[in-house]
C-alpha positions in Angstrom: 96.4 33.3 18.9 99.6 35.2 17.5 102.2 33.4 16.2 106.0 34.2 14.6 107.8 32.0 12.2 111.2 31.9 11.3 111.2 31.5 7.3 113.7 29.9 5.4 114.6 30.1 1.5 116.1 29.3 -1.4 115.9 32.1 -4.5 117.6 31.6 -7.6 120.8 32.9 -8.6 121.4 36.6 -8.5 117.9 37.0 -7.5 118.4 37.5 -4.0 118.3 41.2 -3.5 114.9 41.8 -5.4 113.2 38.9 -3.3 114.7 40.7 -0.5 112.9 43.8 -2.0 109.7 42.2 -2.0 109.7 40.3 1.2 110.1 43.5 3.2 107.1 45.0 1.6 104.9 42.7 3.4 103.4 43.7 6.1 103.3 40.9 8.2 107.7 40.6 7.4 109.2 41.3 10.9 112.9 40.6 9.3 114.5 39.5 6.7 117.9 39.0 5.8 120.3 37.4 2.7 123.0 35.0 4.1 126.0 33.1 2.7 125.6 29.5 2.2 122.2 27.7 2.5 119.5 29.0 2.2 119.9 32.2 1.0 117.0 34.3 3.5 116.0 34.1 6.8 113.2 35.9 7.4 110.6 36.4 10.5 107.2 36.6 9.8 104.1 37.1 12.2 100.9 36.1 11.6 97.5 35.9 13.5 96.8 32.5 13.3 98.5 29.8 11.5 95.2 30.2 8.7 97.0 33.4 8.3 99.9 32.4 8.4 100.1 29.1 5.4 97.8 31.8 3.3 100.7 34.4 3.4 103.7 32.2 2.8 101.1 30.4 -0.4 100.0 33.8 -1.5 102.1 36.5 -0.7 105.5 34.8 -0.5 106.2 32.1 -2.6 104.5 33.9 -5.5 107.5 36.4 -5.5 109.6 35.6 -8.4 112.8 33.7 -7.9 111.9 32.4 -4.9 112.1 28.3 -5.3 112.0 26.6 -1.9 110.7 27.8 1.5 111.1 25.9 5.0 108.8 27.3 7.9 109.7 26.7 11.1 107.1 28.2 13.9 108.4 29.1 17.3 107.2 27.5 20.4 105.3 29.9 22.7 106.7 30.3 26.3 
């Protein structure tokens, strides 16, 4: 089953706009944005499964340099 996940993180310093970069070169990347404040991207992410999902965020996301911290929250299907 399909799912979406909202995506928190936390790059380094200055680093923000080539994650940004990155992130939106993945496929699977509905959105993603750069915020004030904590943390520094939100981003939306879909996924087929969550196999799909964990191996993307391991894999594809927090391989990208500056990234440090990522939070995944998984929305709740209606």
């Amino acid at each position: 089953m399909a799912i979406k996940a909202y995506l928190l993180m936390k790059v380094k310093t200055g680093k923000s706009k080539e994650v940004l970069k990155l992130l939106r070169e993945i496929p699977e990347v509905e959105q993603a944005h750069a915020c004030f404040g904590r943390p520094d991207i939100f981003g939306l992410l879909n996924a087929d499964d969550d196999r799909a999902l964990a191996e993307m965020i391991i894999t594809k996301i927090q391989t990208i340099p500056g990234v440090e911290e990522t939070d995944t929250h998984i929305v709740a299907q209606d």
